[in-house]
C-alpha positions in Angstrom: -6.6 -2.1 -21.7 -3.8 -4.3 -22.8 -2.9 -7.6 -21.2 0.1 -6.8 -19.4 -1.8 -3.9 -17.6 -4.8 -6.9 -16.7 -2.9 -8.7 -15.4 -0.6 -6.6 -13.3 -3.7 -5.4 -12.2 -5.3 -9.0 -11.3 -1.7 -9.8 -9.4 -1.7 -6.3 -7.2 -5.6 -6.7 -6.2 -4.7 -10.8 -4.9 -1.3 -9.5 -3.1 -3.5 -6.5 -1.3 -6.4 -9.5 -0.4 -3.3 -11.8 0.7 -2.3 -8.8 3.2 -5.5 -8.1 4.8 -6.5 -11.9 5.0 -2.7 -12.4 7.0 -3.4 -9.1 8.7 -6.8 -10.3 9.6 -6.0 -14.2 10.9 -2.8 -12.3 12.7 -5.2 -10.5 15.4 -7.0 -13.9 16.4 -3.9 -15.5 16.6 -4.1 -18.3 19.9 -8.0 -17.3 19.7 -9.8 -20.7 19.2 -13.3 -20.0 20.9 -13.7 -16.8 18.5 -17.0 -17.5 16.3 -16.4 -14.4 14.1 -12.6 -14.6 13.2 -12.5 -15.4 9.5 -9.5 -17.4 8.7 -10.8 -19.4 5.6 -12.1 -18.3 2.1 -15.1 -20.4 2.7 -16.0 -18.0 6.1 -15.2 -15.1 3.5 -18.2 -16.4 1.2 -20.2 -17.3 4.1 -19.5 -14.0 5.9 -20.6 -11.6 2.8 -23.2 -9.6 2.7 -23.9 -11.1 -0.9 -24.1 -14.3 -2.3 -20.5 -15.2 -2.7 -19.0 -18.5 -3.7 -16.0 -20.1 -2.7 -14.6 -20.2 -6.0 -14.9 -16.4 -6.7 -13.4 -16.2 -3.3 -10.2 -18.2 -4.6 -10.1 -17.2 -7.6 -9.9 -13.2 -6.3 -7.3 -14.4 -4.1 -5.3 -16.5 -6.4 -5.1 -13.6 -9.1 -6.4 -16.2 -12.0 -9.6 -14.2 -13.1 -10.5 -10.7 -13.3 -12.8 -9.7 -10.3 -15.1 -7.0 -10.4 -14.9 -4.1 -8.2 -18.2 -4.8 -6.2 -16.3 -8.7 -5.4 -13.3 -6.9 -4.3 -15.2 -4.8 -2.0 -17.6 -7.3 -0.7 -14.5 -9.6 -0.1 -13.0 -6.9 1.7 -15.9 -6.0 3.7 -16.6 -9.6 4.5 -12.7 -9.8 6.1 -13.5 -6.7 8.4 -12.2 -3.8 6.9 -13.5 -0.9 5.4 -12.7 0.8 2.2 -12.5 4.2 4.5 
């Protein structure tokens, strides 16, 4: 795979995160007692299933690195979405 393709590819996968994570902090909106509303990338690595860190976090959501699938999916998971 060339570049270009990379890194239209890294820039589509942090716009889609960017949506959900908006999507996501939108429907706890004036919620301050909430425990389980994620609305940080540190609660993203904390809320995983895995072991993520913050900077993979970031780093997915900033489009500078190329994440692997199973980091997409846990990040996804981790916001409260499925992949169904």
């Amino acid at each position: 795979m060339n570049n270009k393709s990379e890194e239209y590819i890294k820039i589509k996968i942090a716009i889609a995160l960017r949506v959900l994570h908006y999507r996501n902090k939108g429907k706890y909106k004036g919620i301050t007692d909430s425990k389980e509303h994620i609305n940080s990338y540190e609660k993203i690595a904390l809320n995983s299933s895995s072991d993520l860190r913050k900077a993979t976090v970031t780093s997915a959501f900033d489009g500078r690195t190329r994440s692997a699938m199973t980091t997409v999916i846990l990040i996804i998971e981790s916001i409260g979405y499925t992949l169904s």
